[in-house]
C-alpha positions in Angstrom: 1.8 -36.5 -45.3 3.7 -33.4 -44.4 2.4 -31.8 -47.2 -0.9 -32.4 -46.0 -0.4 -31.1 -42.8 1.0 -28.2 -44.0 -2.0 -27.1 -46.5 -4.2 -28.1 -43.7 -2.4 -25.6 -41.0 -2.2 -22.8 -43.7 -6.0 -23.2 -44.1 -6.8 -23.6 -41.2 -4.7 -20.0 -40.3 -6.5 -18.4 -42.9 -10.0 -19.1 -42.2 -9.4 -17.6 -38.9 -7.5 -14.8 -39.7 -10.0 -13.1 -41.9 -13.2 -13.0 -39.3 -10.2 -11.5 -37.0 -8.8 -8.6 -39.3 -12.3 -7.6 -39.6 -13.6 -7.4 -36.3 -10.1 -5.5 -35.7 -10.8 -2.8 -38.4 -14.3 -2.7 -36.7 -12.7 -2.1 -33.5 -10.1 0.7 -35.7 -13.1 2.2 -37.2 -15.0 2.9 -33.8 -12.5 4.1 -32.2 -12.0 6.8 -34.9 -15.1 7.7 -35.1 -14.8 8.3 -30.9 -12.1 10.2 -31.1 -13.2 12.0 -34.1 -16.3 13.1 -32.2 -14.7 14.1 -28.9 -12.0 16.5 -31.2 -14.9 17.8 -33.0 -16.6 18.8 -29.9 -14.0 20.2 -28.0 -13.3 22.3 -31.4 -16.7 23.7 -30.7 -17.1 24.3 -27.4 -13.4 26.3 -27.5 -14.8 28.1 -30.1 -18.3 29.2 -28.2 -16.0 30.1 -25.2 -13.9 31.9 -26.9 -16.4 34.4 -28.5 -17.8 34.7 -25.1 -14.9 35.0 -23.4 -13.3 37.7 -25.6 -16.4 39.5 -26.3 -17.0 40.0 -22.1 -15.4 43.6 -21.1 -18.0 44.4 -17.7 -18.8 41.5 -15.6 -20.9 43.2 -14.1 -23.1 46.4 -13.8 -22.6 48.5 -11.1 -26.1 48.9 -9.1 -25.8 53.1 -9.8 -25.7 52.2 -13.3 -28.7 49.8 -13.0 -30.7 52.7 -10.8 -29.8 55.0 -14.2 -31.0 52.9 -16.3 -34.0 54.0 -17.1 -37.2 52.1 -18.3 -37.6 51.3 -21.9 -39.3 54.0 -24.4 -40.7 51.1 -26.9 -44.3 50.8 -26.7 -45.4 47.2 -26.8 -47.4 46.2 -29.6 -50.9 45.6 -29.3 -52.8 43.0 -27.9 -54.4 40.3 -30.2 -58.6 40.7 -29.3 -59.4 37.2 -31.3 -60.8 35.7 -28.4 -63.5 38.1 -27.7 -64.6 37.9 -31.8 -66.8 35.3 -33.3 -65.0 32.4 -34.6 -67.4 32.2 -38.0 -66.4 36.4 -39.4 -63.9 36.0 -41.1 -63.5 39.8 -42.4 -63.1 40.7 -38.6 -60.3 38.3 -38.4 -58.7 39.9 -41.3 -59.0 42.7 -40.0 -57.0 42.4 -36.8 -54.3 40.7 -38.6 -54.3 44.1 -41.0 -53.8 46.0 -37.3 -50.5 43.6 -36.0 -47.8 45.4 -36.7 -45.6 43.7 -39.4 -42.5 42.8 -37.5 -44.7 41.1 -34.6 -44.0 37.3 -36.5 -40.6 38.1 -37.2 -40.3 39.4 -33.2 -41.6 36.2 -32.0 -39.6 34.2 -33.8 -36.3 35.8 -32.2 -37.5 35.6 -28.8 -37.9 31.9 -29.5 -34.6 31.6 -30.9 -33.3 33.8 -28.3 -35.2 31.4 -25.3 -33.2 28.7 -26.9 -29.9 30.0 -27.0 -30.8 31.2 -23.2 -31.4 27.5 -22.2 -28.3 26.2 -24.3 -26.3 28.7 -22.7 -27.6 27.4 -19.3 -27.3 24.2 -20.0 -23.7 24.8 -20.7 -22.5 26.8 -18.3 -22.2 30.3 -20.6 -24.4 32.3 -19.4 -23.9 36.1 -19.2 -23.8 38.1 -16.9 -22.0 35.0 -15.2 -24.2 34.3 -12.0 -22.5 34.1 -8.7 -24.3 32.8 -5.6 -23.0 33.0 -1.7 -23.3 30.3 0.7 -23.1 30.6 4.6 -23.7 34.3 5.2 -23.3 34.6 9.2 -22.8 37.5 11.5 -20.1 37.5 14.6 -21.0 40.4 17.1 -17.9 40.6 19.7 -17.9 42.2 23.1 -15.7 42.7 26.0 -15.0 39.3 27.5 -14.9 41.0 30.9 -18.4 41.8 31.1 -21.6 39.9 31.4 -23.8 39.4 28.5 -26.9 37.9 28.1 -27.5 34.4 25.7 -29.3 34.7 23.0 -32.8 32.6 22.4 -32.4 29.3 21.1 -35.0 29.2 18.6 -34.7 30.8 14.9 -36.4 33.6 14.2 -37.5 34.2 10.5 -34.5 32.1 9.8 -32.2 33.4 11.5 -30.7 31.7 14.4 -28.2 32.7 17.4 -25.7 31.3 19.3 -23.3 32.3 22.1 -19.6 31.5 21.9 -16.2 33.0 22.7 -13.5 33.7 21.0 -9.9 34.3 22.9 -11.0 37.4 25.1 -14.1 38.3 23.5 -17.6 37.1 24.2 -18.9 36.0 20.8 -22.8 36.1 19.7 -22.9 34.1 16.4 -25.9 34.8 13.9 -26.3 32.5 11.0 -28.6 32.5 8.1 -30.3 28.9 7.8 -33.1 29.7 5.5 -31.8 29.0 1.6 -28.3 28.0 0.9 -27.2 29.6 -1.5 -28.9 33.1 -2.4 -28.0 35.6 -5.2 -26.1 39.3 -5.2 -29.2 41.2 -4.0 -30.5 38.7 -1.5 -27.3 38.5 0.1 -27.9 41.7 0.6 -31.5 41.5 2.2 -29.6 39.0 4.5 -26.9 40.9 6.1 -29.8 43.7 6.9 -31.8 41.0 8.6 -28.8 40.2 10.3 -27.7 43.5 11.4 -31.7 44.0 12.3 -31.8 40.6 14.3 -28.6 41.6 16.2 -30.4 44.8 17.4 -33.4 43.6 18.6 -31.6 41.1 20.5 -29.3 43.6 21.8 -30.6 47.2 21.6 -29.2 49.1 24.8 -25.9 47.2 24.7 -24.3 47.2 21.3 -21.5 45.4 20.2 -17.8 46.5 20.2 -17.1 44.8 16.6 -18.6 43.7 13.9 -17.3 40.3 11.6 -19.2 39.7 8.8 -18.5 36.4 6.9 -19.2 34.7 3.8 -18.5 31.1 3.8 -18.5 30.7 -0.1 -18.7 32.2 -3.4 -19.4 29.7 -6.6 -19.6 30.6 -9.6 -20.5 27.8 -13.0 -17.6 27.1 -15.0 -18.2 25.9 -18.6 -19.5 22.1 -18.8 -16.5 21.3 -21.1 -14.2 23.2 -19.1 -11.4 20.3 -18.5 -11.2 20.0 -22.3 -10.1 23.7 -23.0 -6.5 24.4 -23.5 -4.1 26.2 -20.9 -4.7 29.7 -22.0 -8.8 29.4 -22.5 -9.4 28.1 -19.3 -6.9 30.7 -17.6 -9.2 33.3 -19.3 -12.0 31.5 -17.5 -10.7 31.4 -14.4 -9.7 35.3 -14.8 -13.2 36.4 -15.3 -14.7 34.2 -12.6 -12.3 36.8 -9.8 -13.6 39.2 -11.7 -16.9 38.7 -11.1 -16.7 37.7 -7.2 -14.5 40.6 -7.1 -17.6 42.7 -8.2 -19.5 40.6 -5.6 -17.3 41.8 -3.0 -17.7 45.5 -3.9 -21.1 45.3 -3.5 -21.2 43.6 -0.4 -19.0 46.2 1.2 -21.3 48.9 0.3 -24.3 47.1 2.1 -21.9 46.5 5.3 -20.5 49.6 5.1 -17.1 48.8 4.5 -17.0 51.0 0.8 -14.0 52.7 -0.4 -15.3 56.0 1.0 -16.3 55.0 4.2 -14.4 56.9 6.8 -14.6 55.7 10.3 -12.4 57.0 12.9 -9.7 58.8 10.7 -9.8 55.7 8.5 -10.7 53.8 5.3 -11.5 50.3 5.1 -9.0 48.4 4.0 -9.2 45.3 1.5 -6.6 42.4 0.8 -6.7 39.3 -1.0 -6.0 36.4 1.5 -5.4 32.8 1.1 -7.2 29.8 3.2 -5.2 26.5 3.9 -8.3 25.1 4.8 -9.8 25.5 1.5 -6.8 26.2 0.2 -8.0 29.1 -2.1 -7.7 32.8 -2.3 -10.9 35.0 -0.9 -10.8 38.3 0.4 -10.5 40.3 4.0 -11.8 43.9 4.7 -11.0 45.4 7.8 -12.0 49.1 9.2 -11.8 50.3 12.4 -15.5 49.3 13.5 -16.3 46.0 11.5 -14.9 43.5 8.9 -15.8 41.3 6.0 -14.1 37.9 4.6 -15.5 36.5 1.6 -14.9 33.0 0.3 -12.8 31.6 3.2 -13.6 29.3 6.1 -14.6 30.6 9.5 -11.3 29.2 11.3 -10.0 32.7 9.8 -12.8 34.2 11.1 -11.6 33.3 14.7 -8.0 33.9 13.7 -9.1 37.4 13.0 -10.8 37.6 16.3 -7.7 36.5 18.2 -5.5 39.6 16.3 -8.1 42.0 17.8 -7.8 42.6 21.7 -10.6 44.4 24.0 -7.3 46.5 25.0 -7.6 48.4 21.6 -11.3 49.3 22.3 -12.9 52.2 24.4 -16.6 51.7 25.4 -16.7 55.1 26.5 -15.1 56.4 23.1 -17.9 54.2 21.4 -17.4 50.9 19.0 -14.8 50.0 17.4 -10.7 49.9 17.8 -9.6 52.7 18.8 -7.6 55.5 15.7 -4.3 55.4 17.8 -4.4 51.4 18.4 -5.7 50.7 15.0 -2.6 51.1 13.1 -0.8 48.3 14.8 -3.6 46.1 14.4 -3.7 46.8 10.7 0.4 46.2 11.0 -0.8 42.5 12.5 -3.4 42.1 9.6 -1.2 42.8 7.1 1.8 40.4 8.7 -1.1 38.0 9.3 -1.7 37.6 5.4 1.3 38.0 4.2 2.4 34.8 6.6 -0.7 33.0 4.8 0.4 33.5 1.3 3.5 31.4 2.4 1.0 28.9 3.3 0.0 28.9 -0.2 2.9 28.4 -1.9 3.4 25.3 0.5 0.1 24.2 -0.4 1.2 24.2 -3.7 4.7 22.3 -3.7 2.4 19.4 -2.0 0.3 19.2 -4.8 3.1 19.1 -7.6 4.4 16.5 -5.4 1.1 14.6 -5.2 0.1 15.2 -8.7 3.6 13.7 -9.6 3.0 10.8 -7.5 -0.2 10.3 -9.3 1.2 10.7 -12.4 3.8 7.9 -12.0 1.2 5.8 -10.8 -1.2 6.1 -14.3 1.9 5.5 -16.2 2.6 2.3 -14.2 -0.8 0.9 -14.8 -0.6 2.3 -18.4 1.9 0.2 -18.6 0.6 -2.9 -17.5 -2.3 -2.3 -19.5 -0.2 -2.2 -22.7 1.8 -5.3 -21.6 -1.5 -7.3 -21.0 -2.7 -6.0 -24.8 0.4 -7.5 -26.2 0.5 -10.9 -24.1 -3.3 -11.3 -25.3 -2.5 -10.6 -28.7 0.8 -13.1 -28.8 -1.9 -16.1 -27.8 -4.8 -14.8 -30.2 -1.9 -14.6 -33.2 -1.0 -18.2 -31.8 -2.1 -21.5 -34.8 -4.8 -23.4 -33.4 -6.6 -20.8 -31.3 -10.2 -21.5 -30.3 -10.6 -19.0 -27.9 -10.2 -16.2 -30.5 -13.7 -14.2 -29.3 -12.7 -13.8 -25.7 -9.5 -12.8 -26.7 -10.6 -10.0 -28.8 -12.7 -9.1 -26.1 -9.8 -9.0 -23.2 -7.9 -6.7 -25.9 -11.0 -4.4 -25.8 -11.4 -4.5 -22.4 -7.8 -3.6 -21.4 -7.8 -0.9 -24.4 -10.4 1.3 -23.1 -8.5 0.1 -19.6 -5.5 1.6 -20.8 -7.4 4.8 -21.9 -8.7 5.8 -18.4 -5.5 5.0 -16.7 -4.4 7.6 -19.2 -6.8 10.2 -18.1 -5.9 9.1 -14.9 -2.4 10.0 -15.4 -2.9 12.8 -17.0 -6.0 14.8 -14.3 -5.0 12.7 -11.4 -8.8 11.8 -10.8 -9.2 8.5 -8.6 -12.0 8.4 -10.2 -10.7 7.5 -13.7 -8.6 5.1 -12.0 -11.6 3.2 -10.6 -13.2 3.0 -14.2 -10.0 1.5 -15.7 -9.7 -1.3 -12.9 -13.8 -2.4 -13.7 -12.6 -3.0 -17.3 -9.3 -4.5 -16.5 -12.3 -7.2 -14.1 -14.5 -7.3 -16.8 -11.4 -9.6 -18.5 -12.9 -12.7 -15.6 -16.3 -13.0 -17.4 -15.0 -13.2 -20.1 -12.9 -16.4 -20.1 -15.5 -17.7 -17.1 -19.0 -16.8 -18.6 -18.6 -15.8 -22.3 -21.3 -17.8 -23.4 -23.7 -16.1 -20.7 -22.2 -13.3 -21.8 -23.0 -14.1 -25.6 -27.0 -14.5 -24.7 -26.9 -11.4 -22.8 -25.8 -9.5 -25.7 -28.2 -11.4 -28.2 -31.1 -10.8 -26.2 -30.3 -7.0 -25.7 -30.1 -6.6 -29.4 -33.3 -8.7 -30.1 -35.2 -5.8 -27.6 -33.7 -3.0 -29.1 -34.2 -4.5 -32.7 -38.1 -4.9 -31.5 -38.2 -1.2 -30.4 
């Protein structure tokens, strides 16, 4: 009788312990070929951004080099005249193809290729010249706070609209651009001359003691597979996006005239990389005697700027502007005032290593518990006698992938990929309460797909 019992447990083990190797080297096999994918296109796009990376030496061209570039000497080839032929002569129509030139096919054929590699370059990210776009272009026109000024109409005008503030000791007129968000290189442009042209209309007999002119934000694309490139390609990446704002910022102080030749009261403008807390990123700060630009910060440093200037350093009988003896202690004061911010910065920074520690930790706990769960799953589905061997393969799956985004979440610290790994370690519930509605489910999803 023993005997028995023992063949029958031995077959009873092996009849379920083949069905359950194979749907585990199904599972193997799937997962390979998803992590075989994701290597193999990571492989590729490090390889597209590294050709395009390495082969970019000018961000950008300098607007004197685009006015002396001159137009191009190729004629265009000739128009096709089919349309205005009879359909039925066929000699004509031979005859016209005789007059094409013979690389016109060949032409078309690499503009076509060349329109799709233009749209797969947009589509991820590549494109070149990289294109950067400004947001929140505003003007700040500051005056003597003990002297009256008039308040600017409330409505906008062509898109433009006004508003009357103060600052510390200055009386502030605010003019913001509310027409398109985000606008190109040359339109930002266009922008800061209706601004300055807005300003004196509203203001023509009294004009304003100093100029601010701020830039709220500079974006610029990033690759689409940007978070799967190593260290070094994405430091590359990051290196040629300053570049390019950089160039941004050049030719935004030409149009405010801030350039590195304009001399205004016995002085050039000067320019400085500063760092925002708010934002918690590096733009930049130009400062001459008559006006100023910040690019890619908030406009709490605009009124910290504000603040550093006083209506004691100003003259309105000597003109606008700070005055050449005052202005080299307020430059003193800039230059205290971003050095000061950099420290900010580097604080900034400790409290992200500490967060991104924190974070870390946290992944590796529920990494952990993810692993655990795996293993306590597997001990019962290993166990003789198991009848519940499907929804235990599928609570392994489910806290597998589970374990897989608690990994990405301990590796980016994106709350995101921790939210994803907790829905999988839920989807364990249906599957001991509901398998069997879960069982239909999937059978009538892959009867519709198998009818399509």
């Amino acid at each position: 009788m023993q005997q028995q019992r023992l063949n029958d447990t031995s077959f009873y083990d092996n009849k379920h312990t083949l069905p359950i190797a194979s749907r585990q080297e199904y599972s193997y096999i799937l997962v390979f070929l998803i992590l075989l994918t994701l290597a193999g296109l990571r492989l590729f796009m490090r390889g597209v951004c590294r050709h395009y990376w390495s082969q970019k030496t000018q961000m950008q061209r300098s607007p004197q080099e685009k006015l002396n570039a001159g137009p191009s000497t190729n004629p265009s080839p000739p128009q096709a005249r089919e349309a205005s032929l009879p359909s039925g002569d066929k000699s004509m129509d031979a005859a016209l193809s005789q007059l094409q030139p013979p690389g016109s096919s060949i032409r078309a054929t690499q503009n076509s290729g060349n329109s799709i590699w233009r749209a797969l370059k947009h589509l991820l990210r590549i494109e070149d010249p990289i294109p950067v776009e400004a947001q929140g272009i505003s003007l700040y026109a500051l005056w003597d706070g003990r002297y009256p000024l008039a308040r600017p109409p409330m409505e906008v005008s062509e898109g433009i609209g006004a508003r009357a503030t103060s600052v510390g000791l200055w009386k502030v007129i605010h003019l913001i651009w509310l027409s398109v968000p985000a606008v190109t290189a040359t339109e930002t442009g266009d922008i800061v001359k209706a601004l300055c042209h807005r300003l004196d209309e509203l203001y023509p007999s009294t004009p304003p003691t100093y100029l601010i002119f701020h830039i709220d934000k500079l974006s610029a694309p990033k690759p689409l597979f940007f978070p799967f490139l190593r260290k070094k390609a994405k430091i590359g990446i990051e290196r040629a996006i300053v570049d390019v704002k950089a160039a941004f910022v050049e030719d935004i102080q030409l149009l405010c005239d801030l350039g590195p030749e304009h001399l205004v009261n016995g002085w050039l403008p000067n320019r400085f990389r500063h760092y925002d807390p708010e934002t918690q990123q590096r733009g930049w700060l130009v400062v001459s005697p008559t006006r100023a630009l910040l690019v890619d910060v908030s406009s709490g440093q605009v009124r910290l700027l504000a603040n550093l200037l006083q209506p004691y350093d100003t003259d309105g009988n000597r003109g606008p502007g700070i005055l050449s003896e005052r202005y080299r202690e307020l430059l003193a004061l800039v230059m205290q005032w971003v050095s000061n911010q950099d420290s900010f910065q580097a604080v900034d920074q400790l409290k992200n290593l500490v967060e991104s520690g924190t974070k870390a930790i946290d992944g590796q706990v529920l990494l952990n518990f993810a692993v655990a769960g795996i293993a306590i799953l597997i001990a019962f589905l290993l166990a003789p006698g198991q009848t519940h061997s499907d929804q235990l393969i599928a609570s392994v799956g489910c806290l597998a992938v589970a374990s897989l985004w608690f990994w990405f979440y301990a590796r980016s610290g994106r709350v995101g990929f921790q939210f994803i790994g907790w829905l999988f370690v839920l989807a364990i519930i249906p599957c001991f309460l509901a398998w069997s509605q879960l069982v239909l489910l999937f059978q009538a999803v892959v009867k519709f797909f198998s009818h399509l």
